[in-house]
C-alpha positions as CSV (number, residue, x, y, z in Angstrom):
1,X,0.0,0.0,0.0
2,X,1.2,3.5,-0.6
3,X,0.9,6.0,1.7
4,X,-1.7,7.9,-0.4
5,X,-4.3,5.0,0.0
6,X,-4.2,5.7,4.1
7,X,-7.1,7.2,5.5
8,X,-7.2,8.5,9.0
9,X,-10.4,7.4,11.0
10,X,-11.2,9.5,13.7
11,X,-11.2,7.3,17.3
12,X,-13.4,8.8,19.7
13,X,-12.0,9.0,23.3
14,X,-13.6,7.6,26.4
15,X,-15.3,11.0,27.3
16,X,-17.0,11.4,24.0
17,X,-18.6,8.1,24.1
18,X,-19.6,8.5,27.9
19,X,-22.1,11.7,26.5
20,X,-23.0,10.5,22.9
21,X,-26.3,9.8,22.9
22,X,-28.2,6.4,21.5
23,X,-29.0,6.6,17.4
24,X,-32.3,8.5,16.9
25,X,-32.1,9.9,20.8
26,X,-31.4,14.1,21.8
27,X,-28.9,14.9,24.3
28,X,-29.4,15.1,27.9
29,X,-29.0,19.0,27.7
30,X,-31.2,19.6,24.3
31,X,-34.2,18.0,26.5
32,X,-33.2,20.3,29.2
33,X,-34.0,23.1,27.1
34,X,-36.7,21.7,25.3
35,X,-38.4,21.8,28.8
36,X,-37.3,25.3,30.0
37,X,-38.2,26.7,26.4
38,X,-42.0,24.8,27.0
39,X,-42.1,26.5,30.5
40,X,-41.4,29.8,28.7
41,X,-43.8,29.4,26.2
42,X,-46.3,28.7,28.9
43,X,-45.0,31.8,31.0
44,X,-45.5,34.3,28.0
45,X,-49.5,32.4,27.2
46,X,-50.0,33.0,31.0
47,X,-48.2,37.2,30.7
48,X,-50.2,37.2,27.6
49,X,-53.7,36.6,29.0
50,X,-53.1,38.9,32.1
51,X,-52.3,41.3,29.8
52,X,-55.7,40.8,28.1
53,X,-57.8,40.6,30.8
54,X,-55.8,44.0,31.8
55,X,-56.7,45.9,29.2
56,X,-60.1,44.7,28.7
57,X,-60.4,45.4,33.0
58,X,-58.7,48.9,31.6
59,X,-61.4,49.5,28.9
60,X,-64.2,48.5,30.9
61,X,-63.0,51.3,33.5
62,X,-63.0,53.8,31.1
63,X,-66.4,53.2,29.7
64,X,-67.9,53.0,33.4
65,X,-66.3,56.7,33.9
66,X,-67.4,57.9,31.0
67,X,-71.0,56.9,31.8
68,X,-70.8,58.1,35.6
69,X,-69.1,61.3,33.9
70,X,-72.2,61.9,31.5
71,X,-74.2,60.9,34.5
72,X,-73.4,63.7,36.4
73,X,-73.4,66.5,33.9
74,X,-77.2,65.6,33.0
75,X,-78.3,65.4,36.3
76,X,-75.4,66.6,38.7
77,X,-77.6,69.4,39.6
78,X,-81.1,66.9,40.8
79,X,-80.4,68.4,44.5
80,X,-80.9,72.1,43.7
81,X,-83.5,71.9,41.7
82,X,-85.2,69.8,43.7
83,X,-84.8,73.0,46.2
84,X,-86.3,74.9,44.2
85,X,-89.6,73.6,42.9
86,X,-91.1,74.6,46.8
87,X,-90.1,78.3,45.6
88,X,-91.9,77.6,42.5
89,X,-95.1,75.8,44.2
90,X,-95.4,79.1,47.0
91,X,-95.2,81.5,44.2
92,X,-98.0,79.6,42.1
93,X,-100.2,79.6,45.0
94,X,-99.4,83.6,45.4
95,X,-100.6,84.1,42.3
96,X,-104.0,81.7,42.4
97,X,-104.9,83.5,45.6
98,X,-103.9,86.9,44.2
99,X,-106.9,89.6,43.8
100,X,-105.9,91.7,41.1
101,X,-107.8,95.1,42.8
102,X,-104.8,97.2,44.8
103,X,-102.0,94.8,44.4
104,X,-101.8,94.6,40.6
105,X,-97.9,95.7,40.8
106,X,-97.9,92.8,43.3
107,X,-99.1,90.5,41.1
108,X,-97.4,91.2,37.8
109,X,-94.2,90.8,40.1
110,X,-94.7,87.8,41.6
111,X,-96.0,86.2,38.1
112,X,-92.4,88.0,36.1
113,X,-90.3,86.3,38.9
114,X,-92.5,83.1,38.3
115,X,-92.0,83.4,34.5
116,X,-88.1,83.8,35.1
117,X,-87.5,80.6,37.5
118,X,-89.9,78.5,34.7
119,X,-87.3,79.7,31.9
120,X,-84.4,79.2,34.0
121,X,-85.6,75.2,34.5
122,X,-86.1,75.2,31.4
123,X,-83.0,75.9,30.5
124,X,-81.7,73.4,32.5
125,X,-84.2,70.8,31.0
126,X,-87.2,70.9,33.6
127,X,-89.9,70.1,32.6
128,X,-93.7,69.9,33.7
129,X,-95.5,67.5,34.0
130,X,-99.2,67.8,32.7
131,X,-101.5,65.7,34.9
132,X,-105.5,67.1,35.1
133,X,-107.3,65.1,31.9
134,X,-104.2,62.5,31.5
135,X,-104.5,59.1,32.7
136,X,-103.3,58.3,35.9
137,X,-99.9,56.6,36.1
138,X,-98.2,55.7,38.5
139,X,-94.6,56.2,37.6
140,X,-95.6,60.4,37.3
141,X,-98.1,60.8,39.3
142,X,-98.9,60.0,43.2
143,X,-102.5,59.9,44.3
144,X,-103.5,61.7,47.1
145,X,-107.6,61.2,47.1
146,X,-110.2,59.2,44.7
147,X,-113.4,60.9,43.5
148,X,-116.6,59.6,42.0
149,X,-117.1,61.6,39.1
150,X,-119.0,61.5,36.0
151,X,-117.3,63.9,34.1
152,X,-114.2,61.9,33.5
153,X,-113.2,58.5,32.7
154,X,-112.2,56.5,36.1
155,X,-108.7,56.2,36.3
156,X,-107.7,60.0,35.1
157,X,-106.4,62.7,37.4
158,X,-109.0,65.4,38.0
159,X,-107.4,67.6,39.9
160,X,-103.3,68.3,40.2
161,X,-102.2,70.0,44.2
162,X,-98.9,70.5,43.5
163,X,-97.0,70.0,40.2
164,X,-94.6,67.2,39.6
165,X,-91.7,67.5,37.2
166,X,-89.0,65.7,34.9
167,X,-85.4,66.2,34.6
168,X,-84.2,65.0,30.8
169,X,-85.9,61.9,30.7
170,X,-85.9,61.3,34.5
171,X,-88.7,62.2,37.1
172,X,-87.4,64.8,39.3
173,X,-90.6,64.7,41.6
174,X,-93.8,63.1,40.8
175,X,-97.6,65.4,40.3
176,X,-99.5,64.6,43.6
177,X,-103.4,64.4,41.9
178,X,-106.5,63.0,42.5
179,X,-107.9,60.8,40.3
180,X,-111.1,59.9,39.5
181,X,-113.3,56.7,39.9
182,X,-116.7,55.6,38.8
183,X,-119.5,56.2,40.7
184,X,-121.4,53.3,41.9
């Protein structure tokens, strides 16, 4: 043989064979990692859906402020206009049991500042309720007496003792009525 037909065939050493792993199998330290990389793959699904549920907990916060925000500009101001209707009611009665002979300065006074404290509720979107004729219901109205009557249908207010009023779409303070019933 001549020295060019030689080939050199790599021996392994003792150490190499101690870590080689059997045909077809991984290493010892490739499954290792395997597992940390599927416990950081679980980590980040977990990080992931706290995140989620975070923002949607965020978005859910804002939309409840925004609605408690709204909510208080439409009727933030329930309280002092609730303090108000009395002034209203007093100066409705002044003018009902007004006489018009002597005090006619009086009068036209009391039913300006009336006019003025109507326009200013109105402004803030108080509104009155109309009761006397309308049926009687009640989620506007509260009934204070029944009369037999033939001149309206049972079940309508005949009579309205103090006004009751809405704020927006909400009742600020209900009509206090009586209503009518058949006679027997």
């Amino acid at each position: 043989m001549e020295p060019k037909d030689i080939v050199e065939v790599p021996v392994p050493d003792a150490a190499d064979e101690e870590t080689a792993a059997p045909e077809g199998a991984a290493p010892e330290h490739v499954l290792t990692l395997e597992d940390q990389l599927a416990a950081k793959e679980k980590e980040a699904r977990e990080n992931w859906d706290r995140f989620l549920r975070e923002r949607a907990d965020l978005e859910n916060y804002r939309k409840r402020v925004g609605r408690e925000k709204e909510e208080l500009l439409n009727y933030g101001n329930k309280t002092l206009l609730e303090e108000i209707l009395p002034v209203i009611d007093n100066l409705e009665r002044a003018l009902a049991h007004a006489s018009e002979d002597g005090q006619g300065a009086v009068v036209e006074g009391i039913r300006m500042t009336h006019g003025m404290l109507l326009t200013a509720l109105k402004k803030f979107s108080v509104t009155p309720i109309e009761a006397v004729g309308a049926p009687f219901d009640s989620a506007f109205h509260q009934a204070m007496a029944q009369v037999p009557t033939d001149q309206y249908e049972p079940n309508t207010v005949v009579e309205e003792y103090q006004k009751g009023y809405m704020l927006k779409e909400r009742l600020l303070r209900p009509a206090m009525v009586t209503v009518a019933t058949q006679i027997k």
